[in-house]
Steps between C-alpha positions, in 0.01 A plus 500: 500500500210624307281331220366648222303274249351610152378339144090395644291582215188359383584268246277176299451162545778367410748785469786592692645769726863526676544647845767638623587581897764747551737474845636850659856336639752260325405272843220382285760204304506353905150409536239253339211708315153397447181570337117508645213609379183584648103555404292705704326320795749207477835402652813571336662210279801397455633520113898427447766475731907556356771480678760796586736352238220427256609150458190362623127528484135402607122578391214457618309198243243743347819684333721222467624528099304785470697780711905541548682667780807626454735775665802734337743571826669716320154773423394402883168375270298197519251403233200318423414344166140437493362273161230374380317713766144376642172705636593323880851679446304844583679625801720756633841362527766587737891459503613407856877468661530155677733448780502156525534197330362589093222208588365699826124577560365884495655566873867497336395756326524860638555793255257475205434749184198720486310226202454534193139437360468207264175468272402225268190596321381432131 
């Protein structure tokens, strides 16, 4: 399976951007997808978790009623809907496939899209 994630863009305080993550094979509907994001010089963090069926979901607190994950099976795409967007939300952000259980740390995951390059900036 490969990733492909687009929709970063530089973007106000305040506004809003959606990202989407493409999958290359229908086997994408099996797994649990996730989100991460990363600054330069610091680790990568953890975002939103969904399961393979979509049914449930996770965030990490700093996006919690601020961001949505959600997945079409059918268009092999998963999404992120990012409000109300924050300067600390600067980051490139990364789709990632998840093998394991949807509530798994960063070693569950093991195919990940090339990030897409998120900028909040007034």
């Amino acid at each position: 399976v490969q990733l492909q994630a687009s929709g970063g863009g530089l973007v106000q305080p305040g506004g809003s951007l959606r990202l989407s993550c493409v999958a290359s094979e229908y086997t994408f509907s099996h797994f649990a997808m996730g989100w991460w994001r990363q600054v330069p010089g610091k680790e990568r963090e953890f975002v939103a978790a969904i399961t393979s069926s979509g049914s449930m979901t996770r965030y990490t607190d700093s996006v919690q009623g601020r961001f949505a994950i959600s997945r079409d099976n059918a268009k092999n795409t998963l999404y992120l809907q990012m409000n109300n967007l924050r300067l600390e939300d600067t980051a490139v952000y990364y789709c990632a496939l998840n093998r394991g259980a949807y509530n798994s740390g960063i070693a569950a995951y093991d195919v990940w899209g090339q990030g897409t390059l998120v900028t909040v900036s007034s």
